[in-house]
N, C-alpha and C positions, 0 to 999 in steps of 0.2 A: 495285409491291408487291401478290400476291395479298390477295385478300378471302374466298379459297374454302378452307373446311376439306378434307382429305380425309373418306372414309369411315370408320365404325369397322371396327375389324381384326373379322373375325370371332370366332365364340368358338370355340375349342379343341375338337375333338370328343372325342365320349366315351371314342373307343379312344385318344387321345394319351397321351403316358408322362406320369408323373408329376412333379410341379414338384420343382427342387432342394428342399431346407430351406431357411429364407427365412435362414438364417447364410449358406448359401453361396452367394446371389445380393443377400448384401448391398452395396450402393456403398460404397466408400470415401466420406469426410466432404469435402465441400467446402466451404473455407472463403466461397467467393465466394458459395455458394448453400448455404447450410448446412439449410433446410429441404428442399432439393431441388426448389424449386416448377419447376422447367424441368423437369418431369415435368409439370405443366399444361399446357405450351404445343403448340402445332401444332406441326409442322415449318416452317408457314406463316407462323406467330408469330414462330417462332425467325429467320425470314428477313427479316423485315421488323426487328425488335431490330436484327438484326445489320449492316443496311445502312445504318438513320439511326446506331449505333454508330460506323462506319468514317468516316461522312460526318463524326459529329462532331471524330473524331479527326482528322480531315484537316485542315477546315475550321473549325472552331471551337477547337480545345484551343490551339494552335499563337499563338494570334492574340487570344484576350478578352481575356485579364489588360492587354493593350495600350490594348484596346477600351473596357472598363473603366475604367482609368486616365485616358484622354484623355477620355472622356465621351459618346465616337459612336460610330456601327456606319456607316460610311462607303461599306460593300461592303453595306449592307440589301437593294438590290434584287437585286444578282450574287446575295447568298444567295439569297433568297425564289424565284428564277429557276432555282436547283438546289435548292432543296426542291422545286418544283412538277416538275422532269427525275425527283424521287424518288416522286412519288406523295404525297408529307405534306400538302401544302394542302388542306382539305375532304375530307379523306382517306376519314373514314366515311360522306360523302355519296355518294349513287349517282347516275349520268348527269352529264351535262354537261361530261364530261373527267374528274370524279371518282373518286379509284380504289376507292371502295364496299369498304373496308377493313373489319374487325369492330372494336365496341368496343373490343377489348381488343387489337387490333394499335394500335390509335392510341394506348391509353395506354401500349401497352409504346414508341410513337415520344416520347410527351411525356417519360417518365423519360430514353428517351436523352438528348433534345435539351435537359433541364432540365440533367443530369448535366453538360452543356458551360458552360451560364447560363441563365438565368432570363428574359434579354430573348430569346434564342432561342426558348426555348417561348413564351416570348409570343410574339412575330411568327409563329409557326404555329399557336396559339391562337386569338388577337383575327382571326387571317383567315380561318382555316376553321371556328371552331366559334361565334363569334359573327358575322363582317359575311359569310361565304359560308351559315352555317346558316341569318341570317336572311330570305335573298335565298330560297334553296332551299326554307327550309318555309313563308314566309306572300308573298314576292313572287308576282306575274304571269308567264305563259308567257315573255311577252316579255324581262321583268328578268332572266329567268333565264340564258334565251339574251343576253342582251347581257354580262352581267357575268361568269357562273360560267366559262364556259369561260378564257375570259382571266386570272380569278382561278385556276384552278386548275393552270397553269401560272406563276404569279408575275409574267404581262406585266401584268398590273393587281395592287397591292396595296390591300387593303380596310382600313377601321377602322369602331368602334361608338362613337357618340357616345350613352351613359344619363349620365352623371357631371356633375352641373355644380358649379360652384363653391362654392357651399350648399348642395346636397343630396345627397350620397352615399348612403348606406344608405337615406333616402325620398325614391326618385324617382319618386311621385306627387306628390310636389310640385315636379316641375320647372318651371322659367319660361320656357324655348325655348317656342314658340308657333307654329303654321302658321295661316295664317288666308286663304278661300278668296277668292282677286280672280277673280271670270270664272271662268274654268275652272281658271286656274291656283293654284297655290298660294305664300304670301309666308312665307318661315322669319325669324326673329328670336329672337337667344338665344345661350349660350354653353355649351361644354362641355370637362371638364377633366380631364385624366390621361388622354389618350387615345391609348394604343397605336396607333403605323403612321400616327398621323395626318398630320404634315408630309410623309408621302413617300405618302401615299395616293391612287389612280384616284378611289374613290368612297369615301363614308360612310354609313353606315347610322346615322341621326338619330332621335331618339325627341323629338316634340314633344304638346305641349298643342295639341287641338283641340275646334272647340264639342261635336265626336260622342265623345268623350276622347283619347287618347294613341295616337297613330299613329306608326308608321316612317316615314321614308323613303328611299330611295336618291339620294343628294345627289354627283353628279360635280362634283368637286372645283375645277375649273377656271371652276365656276358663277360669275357676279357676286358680288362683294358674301360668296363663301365663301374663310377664311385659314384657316388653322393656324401659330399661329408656335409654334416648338418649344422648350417646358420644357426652362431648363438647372439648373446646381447642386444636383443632384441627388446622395445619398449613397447612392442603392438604384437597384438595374435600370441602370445608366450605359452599358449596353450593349443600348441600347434604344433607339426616339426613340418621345419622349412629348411631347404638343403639347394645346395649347389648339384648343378650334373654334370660332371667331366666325363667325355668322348674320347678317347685315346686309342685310335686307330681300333674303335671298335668293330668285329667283321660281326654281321648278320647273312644271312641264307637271302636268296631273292625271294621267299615267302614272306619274309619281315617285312617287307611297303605295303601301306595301306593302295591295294590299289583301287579304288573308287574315287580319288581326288584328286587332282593337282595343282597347287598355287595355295593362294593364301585365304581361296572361298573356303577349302575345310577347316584349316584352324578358327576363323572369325566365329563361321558358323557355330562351332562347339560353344568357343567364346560367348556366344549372343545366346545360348542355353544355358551354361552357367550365370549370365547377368540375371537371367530371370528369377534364378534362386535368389539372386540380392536384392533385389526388388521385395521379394515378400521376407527375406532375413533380418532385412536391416530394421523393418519395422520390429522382429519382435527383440530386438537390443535397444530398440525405444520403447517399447510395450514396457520391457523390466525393468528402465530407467524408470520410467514415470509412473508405474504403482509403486516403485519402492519409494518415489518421492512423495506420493499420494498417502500412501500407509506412514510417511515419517513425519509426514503433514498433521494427521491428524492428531499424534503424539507427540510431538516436539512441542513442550511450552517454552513461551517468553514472554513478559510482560502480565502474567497469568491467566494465559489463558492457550490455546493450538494455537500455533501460525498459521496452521490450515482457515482459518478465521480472520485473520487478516487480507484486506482489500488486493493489497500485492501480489499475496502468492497466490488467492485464487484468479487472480488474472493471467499470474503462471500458468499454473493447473491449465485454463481452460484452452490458451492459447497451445500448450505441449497438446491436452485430448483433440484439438479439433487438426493438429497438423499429423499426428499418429493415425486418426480413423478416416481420414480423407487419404494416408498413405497405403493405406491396410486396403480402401477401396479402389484406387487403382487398380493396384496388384491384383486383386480380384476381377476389374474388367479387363486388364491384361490376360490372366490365367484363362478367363472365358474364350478371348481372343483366341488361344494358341490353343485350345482343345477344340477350336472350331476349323482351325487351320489357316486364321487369318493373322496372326499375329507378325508385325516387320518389324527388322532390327534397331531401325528408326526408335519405335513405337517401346522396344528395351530401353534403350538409352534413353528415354523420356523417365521412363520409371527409374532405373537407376541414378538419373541425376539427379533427381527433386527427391527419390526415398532416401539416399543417405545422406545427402545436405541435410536434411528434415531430421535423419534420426540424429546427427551427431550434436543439432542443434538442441533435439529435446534433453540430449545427456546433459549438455551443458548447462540448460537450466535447471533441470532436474538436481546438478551438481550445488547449485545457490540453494535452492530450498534444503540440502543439507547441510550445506555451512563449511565447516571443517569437517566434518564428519564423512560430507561424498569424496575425499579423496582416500579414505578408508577402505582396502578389503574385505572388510565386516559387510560393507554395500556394495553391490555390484556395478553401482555409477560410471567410476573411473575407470574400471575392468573393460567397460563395453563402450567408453568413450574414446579411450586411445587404441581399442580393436579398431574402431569405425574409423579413425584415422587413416590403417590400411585397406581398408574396402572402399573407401572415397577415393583412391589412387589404383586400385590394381583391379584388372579385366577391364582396363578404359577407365582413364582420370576425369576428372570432370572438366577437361578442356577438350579433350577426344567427346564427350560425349554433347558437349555444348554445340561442337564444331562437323558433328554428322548430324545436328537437328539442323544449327545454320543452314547447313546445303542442303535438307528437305526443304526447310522454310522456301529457300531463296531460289533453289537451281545451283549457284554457286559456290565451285570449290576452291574455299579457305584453306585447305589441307598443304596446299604447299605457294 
């Protein structure tokens, strides 16, 4: 998947003839793109949409609702192994195998790969934008070269251990621990909801030390390091989500990411993987609402679509205008961050209104099918109660209310 724009067209010289009337070079209305915003995009953009699209319909549509239901992703590494043949893993990173994608081509991959489920865009997420971002911007030459290349291909899959038990939203107050023996370093401590974990190469650890809060790059097969994997789960079930126990695990004094320390590295990765939620969540709204739109115009009652009734197109129009006005965000965000202006503020903007907004469309999307949207036949409920967990995790929507507060105001709410 390019990463390269073309040039701009030149402009029109002054002898060119005149433009039609803008009547007669008007487009016809699409309902699928009703603002038209694929007038945004590259050529380059439209290719890379179009390939994690195909891949999802291949690989993914065919196969969740199964995935889902049973509670595993059984085929995680075959996937993650043809994401990385695609270029998606660490997509926006540059060097190390990475295909140095723009901002805004990776978020138009996370809406595809969201639009299939929710643990897909995670597992391309949590690997490239938190455990490959954080190896690439604060690891060592060396971590770099051992790990990214291999991650960026899917033969190693990564995971981030911030999350522990007790402390979700303040992980300054974590209780993992590194404490230095000799040269080396002794890990102890727990970490919890942790994407990719059980099938993960290596983990990217954020522990307590006496200089404060360090990474590290934790290969998995270390002493003394498990992951046993989270079941009974009623959200993301097409994920694996795993516990990380620490038990006096030693690492080498090369294992610390040294380029960081405190809690600016973790957030930061953080505030890169929000950006994938931002453009993901819309497309788990995107497939709510054509699949309500497609059941719309087929569902009779009273003889005739319901699609034709007063109510549900006021459904319809209210889910399209809150979908294409999220989908545009994301897009002047994506511009943002490949311009290099993008603040984390300005994420949590997007993240709070894009998945309030997508979980909102699921749920009416869910009414215009009746009994029918709590069906695995429809992806409705599938990508209603995923949204459930991505409305809470990488910053709940009170974290994110409460870092706009203190832009707005100056003041901090926080404690």
């Amino acid at each position: 998947m390019s990463a390269k724009s073309p040039s701009p067209s030149p402009s029109p010289s002054p002898s060119a003839p005149s433009s039609p009337s803008p009547a007669a070079k008007r487009p016809s209305f699409d309902p699928h793109d009703p603002l038209g915003i694929d007038d945004l995009l590259e050529p380059e953009d439209l290719a890379v949409r179009d390939t994690v699209r195909r891949w999802v319909a291949e690989r993914v549509t065919p196969h969740v609702a199964g995935w889902y239901e049973t509670g595993e992703l059984p085929v995680v590494r075959e996937l993650a192994r043809e994401l990385g043949s695609l270029g998606a893993l660490g997509m926006s990173l540059e060097g190390y195998g990475c295909a140095g994608a723009s901002a805004v081509q990776y978020g138009l991959a996370c809406l595809e790969l969201e639009a299939g489920d929710s643990g897909i865009r995670s597992l391309v997420s949590v690997q490239g934008s938190l455990a490959m971002y954080a190896i690439h911007r604060f690891g060592s030459e060396a971590q770099r070269e051992r790990w990214l290349p291999r991650m960026a291909t899917g033969e190693v899959i990564g995971c981030f251990g911030l999350t522990e038990p007790d402390h979700g939203s303040d992980p300054g107050s974590m209780r993992t621990y590194a404490k230095r023996d000799g040269s080396d370093w002794v890990l102890n401590g727990r970490k919890m909801w942790i994407t990719n974990g059980s099938v993960a190469g290596v983990a990217v650890v954020w522990a307590q030390t006496e200089d404060g809060i360090r990474g590290f790059a934790v290969p998995t097969d270390s002493p003394g390091f498990s992951a046993p994997e989270i079941k009974h789960k009623w959200s993301l079930r097409a994920s694996v989500t795993s516990e990380l126990v620490l038990d006096d695990v030693r690492l080498p004094a090369d294992a610390v990411l040294p380029e960081v320390t405190g809690l600016r590295g973790p957030l930061s990765c953080l505030s890169h993987a929000r950006y994938g939620i931002v453009w993901g969540a819309m497309g788990a709204a995107r497939s709510s609402f054509e699949t309500a739109v497609d059941y719309a115009k087929s569902r009779e009652q009273f003889g005739r679509p319901i699609g034709g009734f007063q109510l549900t197109q006021a459904k319809l129009a209210d889910m399209a205008v809150e979908l294409h006005k999220g989908i545009l965000l994301a897009h002047h965000l994506g511009r943002r961050m490949d311009a290099g202006r993008l603040r984390p503020e300005q994420v949590s903007f997007g993240k709070l209104n894009n998945v309030r907004e997508a979980i909102e469309i699921c749920r009416t999307a869910r009414t215009i099918l009746g009994a029918n949207g709590i069906s695995l036949e429809y992806p409705v409920m599938r990508h209603a109660t995923n949204l459930e967990s991505v409305l809470t995790y990488e910053g709940t929507v009170e974290m994110h209310q409460l870092v706009l507060g203190k832009a707005l105001t100056g003041l901090d709410a926080f404690r």
